[in-house]
Gaussian input, Z-matrix of N, CA and C with variables (Angstrom, degrees):
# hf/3-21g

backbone

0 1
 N
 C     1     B1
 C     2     B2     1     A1
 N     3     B3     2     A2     1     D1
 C     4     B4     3     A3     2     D2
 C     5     B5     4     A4     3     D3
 N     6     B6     5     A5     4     D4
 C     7     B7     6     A6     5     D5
 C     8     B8     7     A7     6     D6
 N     9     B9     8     A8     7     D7
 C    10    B10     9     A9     8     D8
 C    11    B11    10    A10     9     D9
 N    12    B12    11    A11    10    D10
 C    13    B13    12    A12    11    D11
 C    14    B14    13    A13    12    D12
 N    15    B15    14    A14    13    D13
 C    16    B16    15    A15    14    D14
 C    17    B17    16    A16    15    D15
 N    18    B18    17    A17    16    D16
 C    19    B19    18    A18    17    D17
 C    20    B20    19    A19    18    D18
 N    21    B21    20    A20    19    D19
 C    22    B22    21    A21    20    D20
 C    23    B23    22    A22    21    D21
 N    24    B24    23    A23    22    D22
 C    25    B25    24    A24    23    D23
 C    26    B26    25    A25    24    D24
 N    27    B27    26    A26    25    D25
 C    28    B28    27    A27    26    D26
 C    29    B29    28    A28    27    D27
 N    30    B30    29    A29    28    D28
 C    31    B31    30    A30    29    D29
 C    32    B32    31    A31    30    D30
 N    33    B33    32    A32    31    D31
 C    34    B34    33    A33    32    D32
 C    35    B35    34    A34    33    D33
 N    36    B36    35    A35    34    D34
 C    37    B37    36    A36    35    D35
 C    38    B38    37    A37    36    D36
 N    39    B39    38    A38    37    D37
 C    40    B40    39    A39    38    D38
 C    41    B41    40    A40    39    D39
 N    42    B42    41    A41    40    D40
 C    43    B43    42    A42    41    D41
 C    44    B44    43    A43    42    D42
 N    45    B45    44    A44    43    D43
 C    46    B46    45    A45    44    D44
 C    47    B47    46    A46    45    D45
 N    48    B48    47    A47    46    D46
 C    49    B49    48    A48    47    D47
 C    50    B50    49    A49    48    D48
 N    51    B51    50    A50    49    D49
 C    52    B52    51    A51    50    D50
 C    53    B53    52    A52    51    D51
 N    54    B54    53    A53    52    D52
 C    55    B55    54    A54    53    D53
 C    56    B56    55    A55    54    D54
 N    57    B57    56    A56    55    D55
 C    58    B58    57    A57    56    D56
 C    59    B59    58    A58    57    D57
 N    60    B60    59    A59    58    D58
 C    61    B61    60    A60    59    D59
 C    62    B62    61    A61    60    D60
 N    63    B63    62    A62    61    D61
 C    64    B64    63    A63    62    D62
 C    65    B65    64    A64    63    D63
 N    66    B66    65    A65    64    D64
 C    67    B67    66    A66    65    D65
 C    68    B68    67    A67    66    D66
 N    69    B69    68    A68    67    D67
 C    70    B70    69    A69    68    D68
 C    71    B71    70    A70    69    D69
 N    72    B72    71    A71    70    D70
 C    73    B73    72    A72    71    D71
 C    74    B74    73    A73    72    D72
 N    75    B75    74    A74    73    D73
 C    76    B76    75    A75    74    D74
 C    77    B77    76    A76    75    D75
 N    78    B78    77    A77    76    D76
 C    79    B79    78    A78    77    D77
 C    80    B80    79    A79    78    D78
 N    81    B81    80    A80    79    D79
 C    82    B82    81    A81    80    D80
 C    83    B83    82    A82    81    D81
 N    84    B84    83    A83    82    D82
 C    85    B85    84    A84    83    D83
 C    86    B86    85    A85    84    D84
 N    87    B87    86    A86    85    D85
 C    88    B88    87    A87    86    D86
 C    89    B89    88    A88    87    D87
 N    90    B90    89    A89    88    D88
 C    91    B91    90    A90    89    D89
 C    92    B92    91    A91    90    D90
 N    93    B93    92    A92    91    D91
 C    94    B94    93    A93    92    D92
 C    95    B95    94    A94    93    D93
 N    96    B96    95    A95    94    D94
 C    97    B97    96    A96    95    D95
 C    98    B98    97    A97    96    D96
 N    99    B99    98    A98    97    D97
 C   100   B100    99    A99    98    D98
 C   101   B101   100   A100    99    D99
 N   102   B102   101   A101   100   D100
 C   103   B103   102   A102   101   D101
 C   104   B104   103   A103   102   D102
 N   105   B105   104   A104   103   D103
 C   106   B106   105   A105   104   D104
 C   107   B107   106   A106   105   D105
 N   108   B108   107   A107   106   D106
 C   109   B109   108   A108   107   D107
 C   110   B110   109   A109   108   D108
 N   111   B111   110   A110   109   D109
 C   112   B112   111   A111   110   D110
 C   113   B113   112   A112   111   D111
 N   114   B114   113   A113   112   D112
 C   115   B115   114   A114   113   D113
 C   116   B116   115   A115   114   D114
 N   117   B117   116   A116   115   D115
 C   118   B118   117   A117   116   D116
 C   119   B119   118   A118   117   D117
 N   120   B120   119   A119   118   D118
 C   121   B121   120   A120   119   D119
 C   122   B122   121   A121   120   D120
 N   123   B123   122   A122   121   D121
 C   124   B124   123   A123   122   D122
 C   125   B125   124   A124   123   D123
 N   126   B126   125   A125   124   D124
 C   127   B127   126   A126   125   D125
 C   128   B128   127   A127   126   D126
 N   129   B129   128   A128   127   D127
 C   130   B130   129   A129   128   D128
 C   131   B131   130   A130   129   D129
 N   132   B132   131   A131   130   D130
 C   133   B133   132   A132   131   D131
 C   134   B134   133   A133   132   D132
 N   135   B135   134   A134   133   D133
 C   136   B136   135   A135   134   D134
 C   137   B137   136   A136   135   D135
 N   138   B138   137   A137   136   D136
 C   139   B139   138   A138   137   D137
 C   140   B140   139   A139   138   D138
 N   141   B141   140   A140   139   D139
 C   142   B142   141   A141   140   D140
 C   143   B143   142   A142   141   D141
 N   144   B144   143   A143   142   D142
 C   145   B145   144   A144   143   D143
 C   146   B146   145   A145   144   D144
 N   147   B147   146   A146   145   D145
 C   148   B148   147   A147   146   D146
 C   149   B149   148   A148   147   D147
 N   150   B150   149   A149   148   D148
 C   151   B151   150   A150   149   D149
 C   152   B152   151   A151   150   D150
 N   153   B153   152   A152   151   D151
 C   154   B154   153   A153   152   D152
 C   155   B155   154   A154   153   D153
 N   156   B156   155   A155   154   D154
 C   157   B157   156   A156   155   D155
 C   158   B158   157   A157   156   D156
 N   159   B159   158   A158   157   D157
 C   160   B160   159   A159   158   D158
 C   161   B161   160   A160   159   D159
 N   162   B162   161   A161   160   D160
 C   163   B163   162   A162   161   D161
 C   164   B164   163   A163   162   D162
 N   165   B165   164   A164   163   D163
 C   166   B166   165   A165   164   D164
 C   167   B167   166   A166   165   D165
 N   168   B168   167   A167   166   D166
 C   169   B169   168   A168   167   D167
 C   170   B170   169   A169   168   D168
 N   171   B171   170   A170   169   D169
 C   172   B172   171   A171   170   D170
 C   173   B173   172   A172   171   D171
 N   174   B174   173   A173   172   D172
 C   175   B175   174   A174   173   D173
 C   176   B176   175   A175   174   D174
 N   177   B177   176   A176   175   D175
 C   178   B178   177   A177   176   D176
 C   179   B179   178   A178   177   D177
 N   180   B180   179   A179   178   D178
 C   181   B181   180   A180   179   D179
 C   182   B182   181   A181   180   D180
 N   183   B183   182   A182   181   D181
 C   184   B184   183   A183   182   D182
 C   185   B185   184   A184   183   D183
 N   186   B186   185   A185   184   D184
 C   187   B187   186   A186   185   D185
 C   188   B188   187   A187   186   D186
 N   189   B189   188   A188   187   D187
 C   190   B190   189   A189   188   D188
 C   191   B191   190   A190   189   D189
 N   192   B192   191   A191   190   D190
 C   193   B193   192   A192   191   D191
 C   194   B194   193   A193   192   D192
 N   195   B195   194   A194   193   D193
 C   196   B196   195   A195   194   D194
 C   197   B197   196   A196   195   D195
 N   198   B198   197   A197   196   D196
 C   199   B199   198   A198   197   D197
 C   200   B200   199   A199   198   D198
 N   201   B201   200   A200   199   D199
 C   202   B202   201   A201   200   D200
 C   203   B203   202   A202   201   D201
 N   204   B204   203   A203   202   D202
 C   205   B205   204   A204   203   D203
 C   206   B206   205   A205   204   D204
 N   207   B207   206   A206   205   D205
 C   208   B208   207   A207   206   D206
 C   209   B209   208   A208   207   D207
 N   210   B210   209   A209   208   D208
 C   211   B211   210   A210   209   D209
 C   212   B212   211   A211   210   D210
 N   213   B213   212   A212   211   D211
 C   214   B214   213   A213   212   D212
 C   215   B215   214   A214   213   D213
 N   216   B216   215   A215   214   D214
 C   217   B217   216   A216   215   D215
 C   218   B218   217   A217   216   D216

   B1=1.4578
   B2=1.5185
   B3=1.1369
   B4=1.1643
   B5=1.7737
   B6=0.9371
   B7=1.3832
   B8=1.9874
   B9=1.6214
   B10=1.3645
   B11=1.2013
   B12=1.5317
   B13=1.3226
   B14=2.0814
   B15=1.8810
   B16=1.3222
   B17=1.6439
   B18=0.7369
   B19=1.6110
   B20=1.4017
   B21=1.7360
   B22=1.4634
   B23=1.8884
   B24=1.5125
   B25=1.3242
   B26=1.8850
   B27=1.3905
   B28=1.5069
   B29=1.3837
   B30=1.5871
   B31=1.2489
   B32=1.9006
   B33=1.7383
   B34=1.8067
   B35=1.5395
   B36=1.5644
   B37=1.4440
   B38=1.6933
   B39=0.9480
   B40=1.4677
   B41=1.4376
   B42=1.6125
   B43=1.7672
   B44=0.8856
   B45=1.4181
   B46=1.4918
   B47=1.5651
   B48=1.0908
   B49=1.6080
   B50=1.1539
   B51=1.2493
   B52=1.6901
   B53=1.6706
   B54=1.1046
   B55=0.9390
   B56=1.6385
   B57=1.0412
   B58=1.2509
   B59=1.0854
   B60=1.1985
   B61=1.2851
   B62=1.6043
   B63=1.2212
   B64=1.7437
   B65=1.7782
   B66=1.6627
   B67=1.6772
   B68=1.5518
   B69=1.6552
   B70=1.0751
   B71=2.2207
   B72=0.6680
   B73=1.9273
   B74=1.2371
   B75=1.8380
   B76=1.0016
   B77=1.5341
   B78=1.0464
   B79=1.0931
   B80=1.6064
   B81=1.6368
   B82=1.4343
   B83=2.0484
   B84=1.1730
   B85=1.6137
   B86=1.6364
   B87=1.4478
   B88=1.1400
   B89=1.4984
   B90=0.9802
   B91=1.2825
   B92=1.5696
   B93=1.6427
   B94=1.4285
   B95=1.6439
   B96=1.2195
   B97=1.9425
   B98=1.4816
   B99=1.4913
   B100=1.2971
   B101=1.6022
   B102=1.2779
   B103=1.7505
   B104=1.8445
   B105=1.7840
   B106=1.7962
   B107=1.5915
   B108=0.8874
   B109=1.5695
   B110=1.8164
   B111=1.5366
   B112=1.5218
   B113=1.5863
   B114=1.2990
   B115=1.4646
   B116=1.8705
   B117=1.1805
   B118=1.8421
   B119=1.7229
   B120=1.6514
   B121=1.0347
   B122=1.7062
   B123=1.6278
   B124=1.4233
   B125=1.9209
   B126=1.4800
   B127=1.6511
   B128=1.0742
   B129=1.4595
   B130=1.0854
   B131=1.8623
   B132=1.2481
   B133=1.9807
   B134=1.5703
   B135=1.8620
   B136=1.1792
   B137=1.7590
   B138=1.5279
   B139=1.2207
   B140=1.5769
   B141=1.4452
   B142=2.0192
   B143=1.0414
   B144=1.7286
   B145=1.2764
   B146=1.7463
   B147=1.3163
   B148=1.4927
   B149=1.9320
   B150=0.7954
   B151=1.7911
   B152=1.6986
   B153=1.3676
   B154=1.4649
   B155=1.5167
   B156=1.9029
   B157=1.1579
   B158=1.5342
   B159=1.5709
   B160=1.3739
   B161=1.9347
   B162=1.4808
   B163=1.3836
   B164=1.7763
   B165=1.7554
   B166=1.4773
   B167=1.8312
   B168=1.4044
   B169=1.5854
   B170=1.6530
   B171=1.4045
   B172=1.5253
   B173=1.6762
   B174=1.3930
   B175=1.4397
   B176=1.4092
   B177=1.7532
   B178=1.5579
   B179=1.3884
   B180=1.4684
   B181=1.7747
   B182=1.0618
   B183=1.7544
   B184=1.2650
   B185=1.6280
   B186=1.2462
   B187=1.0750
   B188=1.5162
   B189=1.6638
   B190=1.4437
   B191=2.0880
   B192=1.3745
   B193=1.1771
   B194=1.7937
   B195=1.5565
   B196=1.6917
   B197=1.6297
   B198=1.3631
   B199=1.5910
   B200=1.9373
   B201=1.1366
   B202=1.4501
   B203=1.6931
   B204=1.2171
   B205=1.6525
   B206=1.6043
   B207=1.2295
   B208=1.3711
   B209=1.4601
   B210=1.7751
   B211=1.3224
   B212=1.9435
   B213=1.3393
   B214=1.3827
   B215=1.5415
   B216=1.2833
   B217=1.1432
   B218=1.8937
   A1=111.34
   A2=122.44
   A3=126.34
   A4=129.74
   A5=121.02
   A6=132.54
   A7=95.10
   A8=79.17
   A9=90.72
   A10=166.44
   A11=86.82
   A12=137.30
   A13=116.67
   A14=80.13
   A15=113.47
   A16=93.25
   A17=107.19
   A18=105.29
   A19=121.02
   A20=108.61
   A21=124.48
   A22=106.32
   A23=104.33
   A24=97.41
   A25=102.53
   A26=114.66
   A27=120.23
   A28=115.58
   A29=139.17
   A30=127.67
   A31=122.07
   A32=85.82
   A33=97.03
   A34=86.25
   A35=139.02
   A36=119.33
   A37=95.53
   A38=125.74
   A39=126.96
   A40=98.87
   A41=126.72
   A42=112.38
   A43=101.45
   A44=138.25
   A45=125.89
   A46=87.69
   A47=115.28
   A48=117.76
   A49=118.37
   A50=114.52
   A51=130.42
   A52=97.44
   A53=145.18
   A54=151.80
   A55=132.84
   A56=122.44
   A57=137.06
   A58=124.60
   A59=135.20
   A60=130.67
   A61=114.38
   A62=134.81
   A63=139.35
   A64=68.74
   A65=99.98
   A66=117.64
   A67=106.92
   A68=127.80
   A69=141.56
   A70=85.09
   A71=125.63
   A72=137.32
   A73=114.77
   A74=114.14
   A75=100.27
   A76=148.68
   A77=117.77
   A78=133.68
   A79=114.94
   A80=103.65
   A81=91.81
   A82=120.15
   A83=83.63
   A84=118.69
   A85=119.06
   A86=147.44
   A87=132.20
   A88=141.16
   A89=123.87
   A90=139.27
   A91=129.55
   A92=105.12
   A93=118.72
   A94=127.81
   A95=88.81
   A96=101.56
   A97=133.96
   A98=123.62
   A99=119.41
   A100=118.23
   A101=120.47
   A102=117.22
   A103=106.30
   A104=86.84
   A105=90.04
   A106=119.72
   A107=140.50
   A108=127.39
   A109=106.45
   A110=103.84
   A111=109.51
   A112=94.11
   A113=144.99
   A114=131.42
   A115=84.81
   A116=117.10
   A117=96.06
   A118=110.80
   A119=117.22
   A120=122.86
   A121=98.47
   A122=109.23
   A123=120.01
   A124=102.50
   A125=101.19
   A126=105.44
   A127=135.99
   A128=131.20
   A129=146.17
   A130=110.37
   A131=86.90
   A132=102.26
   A133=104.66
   A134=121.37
   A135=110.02
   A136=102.10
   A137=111.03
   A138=135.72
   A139=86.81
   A140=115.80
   A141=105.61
   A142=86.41
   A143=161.48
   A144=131.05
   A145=120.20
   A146=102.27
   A147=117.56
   A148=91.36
   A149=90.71
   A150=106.19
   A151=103.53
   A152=114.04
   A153=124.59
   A154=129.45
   A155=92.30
   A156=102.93
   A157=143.02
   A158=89.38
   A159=99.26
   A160=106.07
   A161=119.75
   A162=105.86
   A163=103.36
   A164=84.06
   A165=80.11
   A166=117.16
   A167=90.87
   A168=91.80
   A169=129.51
   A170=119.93
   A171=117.55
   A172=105.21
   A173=118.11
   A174=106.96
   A175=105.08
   A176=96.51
   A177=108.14
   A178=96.42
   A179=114.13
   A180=107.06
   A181=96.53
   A182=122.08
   A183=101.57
   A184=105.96
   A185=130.72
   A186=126.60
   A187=93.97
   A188=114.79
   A189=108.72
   A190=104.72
   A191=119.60
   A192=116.02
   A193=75.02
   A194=129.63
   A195=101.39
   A196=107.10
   A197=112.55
   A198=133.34
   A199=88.09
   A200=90.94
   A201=108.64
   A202=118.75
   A203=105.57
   A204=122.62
   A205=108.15
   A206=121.61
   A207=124.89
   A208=130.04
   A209=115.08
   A210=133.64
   A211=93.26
   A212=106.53
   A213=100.00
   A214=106.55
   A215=128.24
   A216=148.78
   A217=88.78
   D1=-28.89
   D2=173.70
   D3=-48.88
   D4=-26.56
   D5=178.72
   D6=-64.17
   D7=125.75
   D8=175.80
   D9=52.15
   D10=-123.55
   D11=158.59
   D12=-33.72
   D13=-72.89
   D14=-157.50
   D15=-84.00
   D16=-43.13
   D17=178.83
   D18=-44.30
   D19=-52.86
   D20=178.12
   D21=-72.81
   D22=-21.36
   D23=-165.20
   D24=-91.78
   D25=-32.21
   D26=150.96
   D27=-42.59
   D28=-69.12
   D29=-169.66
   D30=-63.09
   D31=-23.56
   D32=-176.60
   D33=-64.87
   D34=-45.28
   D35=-151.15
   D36=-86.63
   D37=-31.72
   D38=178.26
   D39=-48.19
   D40=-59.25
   D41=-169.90
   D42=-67.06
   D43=-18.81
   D44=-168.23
   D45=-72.52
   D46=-97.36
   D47=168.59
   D48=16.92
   D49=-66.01
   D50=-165.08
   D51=-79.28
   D52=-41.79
   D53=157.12
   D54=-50.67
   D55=-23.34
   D56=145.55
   D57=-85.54
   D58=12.08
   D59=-175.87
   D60=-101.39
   D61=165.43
   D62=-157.32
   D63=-99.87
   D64=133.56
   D65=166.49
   D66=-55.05
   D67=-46.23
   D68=-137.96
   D69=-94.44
   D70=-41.79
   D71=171.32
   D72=-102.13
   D73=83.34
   D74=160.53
   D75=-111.45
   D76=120.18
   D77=-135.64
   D78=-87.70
   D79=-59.84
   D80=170.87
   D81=-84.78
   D82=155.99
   D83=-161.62
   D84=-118.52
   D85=130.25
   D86=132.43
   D87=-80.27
   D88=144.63
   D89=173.08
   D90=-109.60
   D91=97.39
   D92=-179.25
   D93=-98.09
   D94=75.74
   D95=170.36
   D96=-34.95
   D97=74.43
   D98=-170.90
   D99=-55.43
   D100=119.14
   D101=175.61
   D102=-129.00
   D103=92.78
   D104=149.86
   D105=30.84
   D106=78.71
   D107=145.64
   D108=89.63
   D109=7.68
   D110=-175.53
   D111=-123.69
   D112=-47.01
   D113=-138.25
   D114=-155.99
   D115=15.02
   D116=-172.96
   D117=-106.51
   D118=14.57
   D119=-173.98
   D120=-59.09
   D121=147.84
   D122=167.10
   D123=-43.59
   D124=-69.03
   D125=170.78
   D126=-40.11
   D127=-31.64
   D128=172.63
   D129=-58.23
   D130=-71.13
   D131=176.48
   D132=-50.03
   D133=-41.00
   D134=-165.37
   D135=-57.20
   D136=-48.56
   D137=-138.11
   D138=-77.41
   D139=-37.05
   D140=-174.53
   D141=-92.64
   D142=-0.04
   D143=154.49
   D144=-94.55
   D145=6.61
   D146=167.98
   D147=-86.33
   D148=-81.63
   D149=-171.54
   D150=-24.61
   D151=-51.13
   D152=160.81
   D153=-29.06
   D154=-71.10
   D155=149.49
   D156=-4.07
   D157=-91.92
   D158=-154.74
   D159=-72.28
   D160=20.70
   D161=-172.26
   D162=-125.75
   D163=3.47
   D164=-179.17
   D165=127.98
   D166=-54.12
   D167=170.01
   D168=-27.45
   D169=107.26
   D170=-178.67
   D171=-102.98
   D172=2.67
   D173=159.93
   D174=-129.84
   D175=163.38
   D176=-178.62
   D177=-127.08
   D178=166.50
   D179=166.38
   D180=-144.09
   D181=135.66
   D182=176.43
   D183=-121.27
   D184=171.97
   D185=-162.00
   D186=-146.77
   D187=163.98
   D188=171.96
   D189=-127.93
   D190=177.58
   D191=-144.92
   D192=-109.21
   D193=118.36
   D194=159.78
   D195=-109.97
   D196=158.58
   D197=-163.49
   D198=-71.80
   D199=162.79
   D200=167.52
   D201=-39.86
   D202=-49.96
   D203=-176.62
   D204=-79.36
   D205=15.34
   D206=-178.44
   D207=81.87
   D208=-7.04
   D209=-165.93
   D210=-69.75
   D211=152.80
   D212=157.37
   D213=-101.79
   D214=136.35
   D215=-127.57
   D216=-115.93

């Protein structure tokens, strides 16, 4: 998701989203996939729950990445 383009053009549809939505149902949500030694920096999480933040989003979800053998990675 990161490329660009698509990245900036993903978060623009998220405020839209978040912005149409009834205050009282809220509906849209993110989802932050932790993966091992790629995305688990302290900075990283601050920066997608800043990014979250600032468009409105009041939930986060986070999830973790596990290896084939069941390990979480």
């Amino acid at each position: 998701m990161k490329q660009a383009d698509t990245y900036d053009r993903l978060w623009g549809n998220l405020e839209k989203y978040v912005a149409a939505q009834n205050e009282n149902k809220m509906q849209v949500k993110t989802k932050f996939v932790l993966y091992s030694g790629v995305n688990d920096s302290e900075e990283q999480i601050d920066a997608f729950l800043e990014k979250s933040k600032s468009i409105g989003i009041k939930q986060v979800i986070f999830g973790m990445k596990a290896s084939e053998n069941g390990n979480v990675e």
